[in-house]
C-alpha positions in Angstrom: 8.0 -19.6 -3.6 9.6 -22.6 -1.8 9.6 -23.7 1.6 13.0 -23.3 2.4 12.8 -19.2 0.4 10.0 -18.7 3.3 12.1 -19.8 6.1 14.7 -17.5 5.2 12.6 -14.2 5.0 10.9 -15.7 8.3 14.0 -15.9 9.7 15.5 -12.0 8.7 12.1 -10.4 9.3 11.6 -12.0 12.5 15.2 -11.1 13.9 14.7 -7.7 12.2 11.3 -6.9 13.8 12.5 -8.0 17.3 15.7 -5.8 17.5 13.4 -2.2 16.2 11.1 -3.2 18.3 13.5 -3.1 21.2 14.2 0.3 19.8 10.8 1.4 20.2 8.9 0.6 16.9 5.7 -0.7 16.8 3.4 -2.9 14.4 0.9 -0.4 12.4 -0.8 -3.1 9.7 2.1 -4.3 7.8 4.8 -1.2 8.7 6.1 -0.3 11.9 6.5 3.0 13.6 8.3 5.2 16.0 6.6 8.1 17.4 7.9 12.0 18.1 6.6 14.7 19.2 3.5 15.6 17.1 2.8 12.5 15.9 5.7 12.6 13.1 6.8 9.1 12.4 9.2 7.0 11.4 7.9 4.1 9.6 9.6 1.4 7.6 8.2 -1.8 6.2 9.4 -5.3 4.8 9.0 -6.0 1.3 9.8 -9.0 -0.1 11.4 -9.6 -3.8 13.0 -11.5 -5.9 16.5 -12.7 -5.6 18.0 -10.0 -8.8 21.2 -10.4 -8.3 21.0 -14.1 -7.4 19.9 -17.3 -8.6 16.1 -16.5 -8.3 15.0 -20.2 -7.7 16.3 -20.8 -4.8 17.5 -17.6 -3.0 14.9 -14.6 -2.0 15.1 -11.0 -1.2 13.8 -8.4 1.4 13.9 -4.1 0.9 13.3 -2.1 3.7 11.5 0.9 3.2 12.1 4.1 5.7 10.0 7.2 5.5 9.3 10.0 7.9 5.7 11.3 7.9 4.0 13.9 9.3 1.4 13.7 11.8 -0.6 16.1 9.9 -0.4 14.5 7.3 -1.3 11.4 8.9 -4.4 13.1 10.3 -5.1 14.3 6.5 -4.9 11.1 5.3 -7.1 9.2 7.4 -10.1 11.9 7.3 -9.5 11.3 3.0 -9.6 7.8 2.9 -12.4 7.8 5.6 -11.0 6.3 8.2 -9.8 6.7 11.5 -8.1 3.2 11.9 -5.6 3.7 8.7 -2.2 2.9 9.2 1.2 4.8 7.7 3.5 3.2 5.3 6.9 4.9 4.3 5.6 5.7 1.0 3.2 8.0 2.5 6.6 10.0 3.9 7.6 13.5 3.1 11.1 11.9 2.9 11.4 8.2 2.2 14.3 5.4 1.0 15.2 2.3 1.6 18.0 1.2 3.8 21.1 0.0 1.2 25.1 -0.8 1.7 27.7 0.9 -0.3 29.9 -1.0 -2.5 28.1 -4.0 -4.0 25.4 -4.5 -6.8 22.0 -3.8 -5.5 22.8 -2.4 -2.6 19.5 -1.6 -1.5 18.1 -5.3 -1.8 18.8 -7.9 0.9 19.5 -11.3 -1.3 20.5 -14.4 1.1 20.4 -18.2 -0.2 19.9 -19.8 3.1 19.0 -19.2 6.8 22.6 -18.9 7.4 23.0 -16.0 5.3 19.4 -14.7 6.5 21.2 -14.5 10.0 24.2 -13.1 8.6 22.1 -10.2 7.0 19.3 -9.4 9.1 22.4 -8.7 11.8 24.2 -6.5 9.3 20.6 -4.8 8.8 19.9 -4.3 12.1 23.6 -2.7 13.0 22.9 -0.4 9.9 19.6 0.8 10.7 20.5 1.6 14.3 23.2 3.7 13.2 20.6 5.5 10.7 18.7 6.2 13.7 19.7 9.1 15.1 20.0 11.1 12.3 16.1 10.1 11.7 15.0 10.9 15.4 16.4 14.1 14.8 14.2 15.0 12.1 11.3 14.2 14.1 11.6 17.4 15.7 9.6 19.7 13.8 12.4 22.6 14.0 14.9 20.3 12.7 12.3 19.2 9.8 11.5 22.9 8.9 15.2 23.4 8.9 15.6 20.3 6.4 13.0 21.2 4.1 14.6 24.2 3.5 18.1 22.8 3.4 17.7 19.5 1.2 16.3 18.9 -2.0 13.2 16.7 -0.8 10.3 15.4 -2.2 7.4 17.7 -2.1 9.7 19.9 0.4 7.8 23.0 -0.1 4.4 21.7 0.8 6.3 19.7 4.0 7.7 23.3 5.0 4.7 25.1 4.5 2.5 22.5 6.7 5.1 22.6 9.4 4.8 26.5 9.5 1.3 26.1 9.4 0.8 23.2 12.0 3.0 25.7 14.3 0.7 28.8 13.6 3.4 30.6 12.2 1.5 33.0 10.3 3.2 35.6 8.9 6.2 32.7 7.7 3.5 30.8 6.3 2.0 33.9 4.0 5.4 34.2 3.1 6.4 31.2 1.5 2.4 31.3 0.0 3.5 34.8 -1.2 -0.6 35.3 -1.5 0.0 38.8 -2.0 2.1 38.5 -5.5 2.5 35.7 -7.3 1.7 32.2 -5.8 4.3 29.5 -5.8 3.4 26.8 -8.4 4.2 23.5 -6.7 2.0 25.5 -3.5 -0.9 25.9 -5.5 -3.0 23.0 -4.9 -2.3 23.2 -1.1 -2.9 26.7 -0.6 -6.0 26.3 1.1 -5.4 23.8 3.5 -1.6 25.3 4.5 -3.5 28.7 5.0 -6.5 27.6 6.6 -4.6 24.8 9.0 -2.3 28.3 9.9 -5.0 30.7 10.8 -6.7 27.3 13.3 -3.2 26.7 14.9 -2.9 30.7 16.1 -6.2 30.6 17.2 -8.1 33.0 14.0 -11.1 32.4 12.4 -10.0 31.0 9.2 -10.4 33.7 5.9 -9.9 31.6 3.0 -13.7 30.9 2.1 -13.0 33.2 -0.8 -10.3 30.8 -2.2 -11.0 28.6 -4.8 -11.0 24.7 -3.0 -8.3 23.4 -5.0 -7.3 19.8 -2.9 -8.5 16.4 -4.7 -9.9 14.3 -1.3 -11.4 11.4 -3.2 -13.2 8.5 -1.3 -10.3 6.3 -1.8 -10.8 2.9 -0.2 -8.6 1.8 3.2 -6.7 -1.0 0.8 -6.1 -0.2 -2.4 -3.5 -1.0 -5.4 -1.1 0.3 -5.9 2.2 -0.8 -5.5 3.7 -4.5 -6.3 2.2 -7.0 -3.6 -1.1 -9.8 -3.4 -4.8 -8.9 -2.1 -6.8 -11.4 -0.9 -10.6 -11.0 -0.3 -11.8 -13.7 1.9 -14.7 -14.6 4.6 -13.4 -16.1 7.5 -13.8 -16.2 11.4 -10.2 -15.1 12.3 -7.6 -12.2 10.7 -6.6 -14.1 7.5 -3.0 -13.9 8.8 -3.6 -17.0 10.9 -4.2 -19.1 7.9 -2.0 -21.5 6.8 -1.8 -20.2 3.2 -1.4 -16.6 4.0 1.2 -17.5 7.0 3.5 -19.9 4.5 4.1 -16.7 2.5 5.9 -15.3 5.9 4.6 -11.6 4.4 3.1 -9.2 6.8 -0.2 -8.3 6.5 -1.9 -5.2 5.7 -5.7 -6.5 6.6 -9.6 -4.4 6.9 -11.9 -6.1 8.5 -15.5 -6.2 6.7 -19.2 -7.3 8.2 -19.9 -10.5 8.5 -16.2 -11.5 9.0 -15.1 -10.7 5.6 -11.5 -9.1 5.3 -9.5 -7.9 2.6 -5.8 -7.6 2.9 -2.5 -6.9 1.5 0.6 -8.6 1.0 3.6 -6.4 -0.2 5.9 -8.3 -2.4 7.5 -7.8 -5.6 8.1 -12.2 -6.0 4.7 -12.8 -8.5 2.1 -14.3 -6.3 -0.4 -16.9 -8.4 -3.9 -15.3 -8.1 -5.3 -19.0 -8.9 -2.8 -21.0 -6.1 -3.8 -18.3 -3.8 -7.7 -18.5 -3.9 -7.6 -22.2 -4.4 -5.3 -22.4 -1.4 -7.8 -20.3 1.1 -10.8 -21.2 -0.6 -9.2 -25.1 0.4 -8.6 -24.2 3.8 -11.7 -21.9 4.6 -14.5 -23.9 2.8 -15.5 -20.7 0.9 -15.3 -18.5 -2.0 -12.2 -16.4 -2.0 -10.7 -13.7 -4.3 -7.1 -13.3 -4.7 -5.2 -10.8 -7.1 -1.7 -10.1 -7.9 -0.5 -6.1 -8.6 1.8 -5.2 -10.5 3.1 -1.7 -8.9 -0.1 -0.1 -10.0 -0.2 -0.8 -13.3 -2.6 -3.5 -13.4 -3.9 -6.8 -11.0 -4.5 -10.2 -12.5 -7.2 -11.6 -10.4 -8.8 -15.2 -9.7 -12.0 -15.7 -8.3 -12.8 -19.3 -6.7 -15.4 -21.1 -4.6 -16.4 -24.6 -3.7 -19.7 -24.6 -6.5 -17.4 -23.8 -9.1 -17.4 -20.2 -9.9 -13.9 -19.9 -10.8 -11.9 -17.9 -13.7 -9.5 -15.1 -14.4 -10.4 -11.6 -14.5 -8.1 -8.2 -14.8 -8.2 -4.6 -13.6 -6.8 -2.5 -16.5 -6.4 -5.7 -18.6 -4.9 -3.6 -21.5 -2.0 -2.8 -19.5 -1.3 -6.6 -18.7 -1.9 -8.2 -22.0 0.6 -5.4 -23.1 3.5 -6.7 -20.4 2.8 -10.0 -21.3 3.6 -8.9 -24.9 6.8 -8.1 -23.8 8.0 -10.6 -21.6 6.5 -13.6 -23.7 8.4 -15.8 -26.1 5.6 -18.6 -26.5 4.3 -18.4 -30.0 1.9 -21.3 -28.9 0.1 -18.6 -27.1 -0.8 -15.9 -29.4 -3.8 -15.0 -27.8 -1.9 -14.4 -24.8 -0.3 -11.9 -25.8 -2.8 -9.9 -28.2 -3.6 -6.5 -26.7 -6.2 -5.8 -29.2 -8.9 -8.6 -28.4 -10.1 -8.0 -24.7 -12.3 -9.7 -22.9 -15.7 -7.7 -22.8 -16.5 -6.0 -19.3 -19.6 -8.6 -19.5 -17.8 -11.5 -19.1 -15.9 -10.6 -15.4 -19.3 -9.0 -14.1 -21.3 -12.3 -14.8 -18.3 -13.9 -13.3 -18.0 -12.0 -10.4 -21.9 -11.2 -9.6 -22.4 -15.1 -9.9 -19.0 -15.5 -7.2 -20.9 -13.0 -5.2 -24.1 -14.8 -5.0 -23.0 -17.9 -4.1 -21.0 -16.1 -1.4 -24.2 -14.9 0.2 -23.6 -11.7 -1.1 -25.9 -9.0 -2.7 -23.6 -7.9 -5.7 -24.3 -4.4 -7.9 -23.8 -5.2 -11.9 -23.8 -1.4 -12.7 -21.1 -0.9 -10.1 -19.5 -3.8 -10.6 -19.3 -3.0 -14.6 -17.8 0.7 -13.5 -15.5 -0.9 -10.7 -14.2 -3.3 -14.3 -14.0 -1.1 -16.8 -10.6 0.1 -17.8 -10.1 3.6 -16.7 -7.0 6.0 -16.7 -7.8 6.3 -12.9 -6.8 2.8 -12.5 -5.8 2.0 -9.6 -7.0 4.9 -7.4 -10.7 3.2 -5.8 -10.4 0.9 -8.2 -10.2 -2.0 -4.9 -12.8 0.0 -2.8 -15.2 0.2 -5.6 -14.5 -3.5 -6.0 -15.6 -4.6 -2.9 -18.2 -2.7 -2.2 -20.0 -3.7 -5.6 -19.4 -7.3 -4.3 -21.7 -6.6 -1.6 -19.2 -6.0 0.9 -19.0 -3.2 3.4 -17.9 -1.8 6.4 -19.2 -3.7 9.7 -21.6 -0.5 10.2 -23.2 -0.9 6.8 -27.0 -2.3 7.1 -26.8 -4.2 3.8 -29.7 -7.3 3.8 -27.6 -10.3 3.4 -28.6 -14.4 2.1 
C-alpha cells in the first residue's frame, strides 16, 4: 500500500467516523456502536479493500459493514468467548449488510483515486447512512424487531424471534414457536435450551429444562481470532500497538487484547493483502523485539512471519494445504514449482522448532505439544486456532501466573 492510498482511507474514515459519531456512535475495538433500549446495537465497521473496479495500484477502497445485534446475544457472546471486555462487530448481527449506491458497478465498495475523491465520497457516505438511520433505530425496539423477524426473510430469523420472546418472558409465545409439545422446529433445535431456559428466568420461574438434552456448542474461542480477510499482529510493547508507526501508516482501525507483560495481539480488517514479512520486520524495527504478524485470508488460511532481532525469522501457515492450493490457482510462475505443489507440506516440526525457538528468545515459556496441536491442519481451522496460538507461545491473559525469563 502507498502513501498517498493511506491518506485517502485516512481521509474518508476520519470524516466518516466524525459525522456518526455526532450521531451518537461510539468506538467499540475496531466497530462503532449505537445503543437502544436493551442493549440492541447498531454497529458498523470500516474495511478496507482493494480498488476492484479501479486501477488497483494507485486507487483504494473502503466497505462499510452495518449489522444490528442483540444484546442478548451480546451478553451470550462474551460469557462464550470468556470475556467480559469483547466488543460487537456487524458480522455478529442478526441482520447485517453493507451500505451500497444503486446504479453503478460495485455499488457496495467505496473506490476513490485521490483525497479529492475520498472527500467527495465519504460525504456521499455519510448523507447515505444518515438517511439509513431511521429505519435502523426503529428496529432497535424490540417490538419492532419481533415484528421484523416475522415479517422478513432474515438470517437466522427464527432463533432472533424466539430470543426476543424469550428475553421478554413471553412464555406461552415462546413454547409456541418451540412447539415442544409436537414436533420441534429444525432450524430451533440447537437453541432450544437456551430460548426456553432464558424464558422461564425473564418471568421470573425456576427454569425446567434440566431434562433437555444441552444441545448449544460454547467452545473456549479466543477474544481475536481468524476469521475473516484482515492482518494480526502479535507484538510486546509498552503502548496499544496502534500508536506505532507501522501499524498507524496502514490508517486501519484496530481490533487489539492486551496480554501480561505488555504483550498485545490485534486485528486489522482489510481485504488489500498485508505482507506478514514487511509487517513483523517493520514493528520488530521499530519495537526492538520479536514480533509475529499474519495475513488471513477470510478464514480459509493465514500466512504468517515470525521475526526478532537474534534472527529467528521464517514463514509459517495455519491450514497450509488450503494456501498452497490458492496459490495453485492464482500462480503463473513455472520458476516456482514448489510454490505451488499442494502435495509436499512442510512437516508440523519445522514451524514448532521455529516458533518455540521465536518464543524463547522472546522471554517466553513456549508448549511444543500445544504448539504442534495449535499447527496442525485441522477441519476446525480457524475456530481457536489464534487463541491456541498464543497461549502455546507463552502468552496469557494479564491474570495468568505463568513464570516468565
Amino acid at each position: 500500500m502507498t502513501s498517498s492510498q493511506a491518506a485517502m482511507r485516512r481521509r474518508f474514515t476520519t470524516r466518516f467516523v466524525r459525522e456518526m459519531e455526532r450521531e451518537g456512535f461510539a468506538r467499540t475495538d475496531h466497530s462503532y456502536a449505537l445503543w437502544g433500549a436493551g442493549d440492541n446495537a447498531i454497529v458498523y465497521d470500516l474495511q478496507a479493500a482493494p480498488a476492484y473496479n479501479r486501477d488497483m495500484d494507485s486507487c483504494t477502497g473502503i466497505y462499510i459493514n452495518v449489522g444490528i445485534l442483540l444484546g442478548i446475544e451480546i451478553e451470550w457472546l462474551r460469557r462464550t468467548l470468556r470475556s467480559a471486555s469483547w466488543q460487537p462487530s456487524p458480522a455478529n448481527g442478526v441482520w447485517n449488510d453493507r451500505l451500497r449506491r444503486d446504479g453503478i458497478d460495485w455499488p457496495d465498495l467505496w473506490s476513490m483515486c485521490s483525497v479529492a475523491e475520498a472527500d467527495q465520497l465519504s460525504t456521499q457516505a455519510i448523507d447515505l447512512f444518515r438517511q439509513q438511520l431511521p429505519r435502523l433505530k426503529h428496529l432497535l425496539d424490540p417490538e419492532h424487531m419481533i415484528a421484523a423477524a416475522r415479517a422478513e426473510r432474515w438470517s437466522r430469523n427464527r432463533v432472533l424471534e424466539g430470543y426476543l420472546l424469550a428475553d421478554h418472558g413471553r412464555l406461552g409465545e415462546v413454547e409456541e414457536l418451540l412447539d415442544i409439545a409436537g414436533t420441534p422446529v429444525q432450524e430451533l433445535l440447537e437453541h432450544q435450551r437456551s430460548i426456553l431456559g432464558l424464558a422461564h428466568h425473564r418471568a421470573g420461574l425456576t427454569t425446567p429444562v434440566a431434562q433437555l438434552p444441552e444441545t448449544r456448542h460454547e467452545p473456549t474461542a479466543p477474544t481475536i481470532g481468524l476469521g475473516q480477510f484482515g492482518a494480526l499482529i502479535v507484538a510486546r510493547y509498552a503502548d496499544q500497538l496502534e500508536h506505532l508507526e507501522a501499524v498507524a501508516n496502514l490508517a486501519l482501525p484496530v481490533d487489539e487484547i492486551d496480554y501480561a507483560h505488555d504483550w498485545h495481539v490485534g486485528f486489522l480488517p482489510t481485504m488489500e493483502y498485508v505482507d506478514p514479512v514487511e509487517l513483523a520486520i517493520a514493528v520488530t524495527t521499530e519495537t526492538g523485539r520479536p514480533t509475529i504478524a499474519l495475513y488471513d485470508n477470510d478464514g480459509d488460511y493465514a500466512e504468517g512471519y515470525c521475526h526478532s532481532p537474534d534472527g529467528n525469522t521464517g514463514r509459517f501457515y495455519l491450514n497450509e494445504q488450503a494456501f498452497r492450493a490458492f496459490i495453485a490457482e492464482l500462480d503463473t510462475d513455472q520458476d516456482e514449482p514448489a510454490r505451488r505443489d499442494t502435495t509436499s507440506l512442510m512437516p508440523v516440526a519445522e514451524p514448532v522448532a521455529l516458533l518455540a525457538n521465536w518464543a524463547v528468545e522472546a522471554g517466553l515459556a513456549p508448549n511444543r505439544p500445544a504448539l504442534t496441536a495449535a499447527l496442525t491442519p485441522s477441519t476446525d481451522y480457524p475456530n481457536n486456532t489464534v487463541g491456541q496460538l498464543i497461549s502455546a507461545l507463552g502468552i496469557h491473559p494479564p491474570s495468568h501466573a505463568e513464570p516468565r525469563n
